[in-house]
ZAMARGU-4260 file (C-alpha; in steps of 0.2 Angstrom, whole numbers, plus 5000, padded with zeros to 4 digits):
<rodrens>
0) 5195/5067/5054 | 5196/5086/5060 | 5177/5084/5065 | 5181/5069/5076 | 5194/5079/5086
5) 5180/5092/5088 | 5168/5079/5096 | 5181/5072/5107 | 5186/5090/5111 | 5168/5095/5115
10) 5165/5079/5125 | 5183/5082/5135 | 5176/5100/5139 | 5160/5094/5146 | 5148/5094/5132
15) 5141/5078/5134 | 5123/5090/5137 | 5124/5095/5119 | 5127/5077/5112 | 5114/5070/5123
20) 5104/5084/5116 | 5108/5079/5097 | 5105/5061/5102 | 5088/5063/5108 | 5084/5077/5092
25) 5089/5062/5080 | 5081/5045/5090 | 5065/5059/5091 | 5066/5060/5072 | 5070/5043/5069
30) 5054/5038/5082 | 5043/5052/5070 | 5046/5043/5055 | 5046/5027/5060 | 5026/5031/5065
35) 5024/5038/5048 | 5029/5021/5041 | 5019/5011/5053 | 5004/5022/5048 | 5008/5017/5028
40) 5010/4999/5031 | 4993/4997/5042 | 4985/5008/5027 | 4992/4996/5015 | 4985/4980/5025
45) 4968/4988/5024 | 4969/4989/5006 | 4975/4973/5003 | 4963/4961/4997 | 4964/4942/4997
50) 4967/4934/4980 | 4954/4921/4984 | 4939/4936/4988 | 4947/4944/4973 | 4943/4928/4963
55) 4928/4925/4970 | 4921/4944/4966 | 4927/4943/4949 | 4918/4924/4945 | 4901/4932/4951
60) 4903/4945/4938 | 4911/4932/4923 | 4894/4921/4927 | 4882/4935/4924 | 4892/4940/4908
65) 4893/4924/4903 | 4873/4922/4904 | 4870/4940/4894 | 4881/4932/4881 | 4869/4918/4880
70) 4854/4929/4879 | 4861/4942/4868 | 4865/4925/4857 | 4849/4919/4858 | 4839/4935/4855
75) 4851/4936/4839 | 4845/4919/4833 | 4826/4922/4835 | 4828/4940/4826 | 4839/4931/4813
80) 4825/4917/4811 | 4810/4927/4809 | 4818/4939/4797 | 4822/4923/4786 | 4805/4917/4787
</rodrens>
């Protein structure tokens, strides 16, 4: 309450200069960050990728495992059914 009555003191003795001069320091800081946060959502939208092109990188890759499986299967096989013979 005491710091109120200072305010209203300071603005009743003419310093409306020093709270327009507090007001523009803070709505500066407040602009500041706000850019900052701009700049880490725009970075965050870069990295973002689609699930679908996710999904669609990932099934490339789970085919051509999915044929070295078969191969490695089939190589095991024929090793398995000469060393028999």
């Amino acid at each position: 309450m005491d710091s109120l009555t200072q305010v209203i003191t300071l603005i009743g003795n003419g310093g409306w200069v020093a709270i327009g001069i507090f007001l523009g320091f803070f709505i500066q800081r407040l602009d500041r960050r706000m850019e900052r946060l701009e700049a880490k959502i725009e970075a965050m939208r870069e990295e973002y990728v689609l699930r679908e092109e996710h999904y669609r990188d990932i099934s490339g890759w789970k085919g051509e495992i999915n044929r070295l499986d078969l191969k490695i299967d089939r190589l095991t096989e024929l090793i398995l059914g000469r060393l028999r013979k």
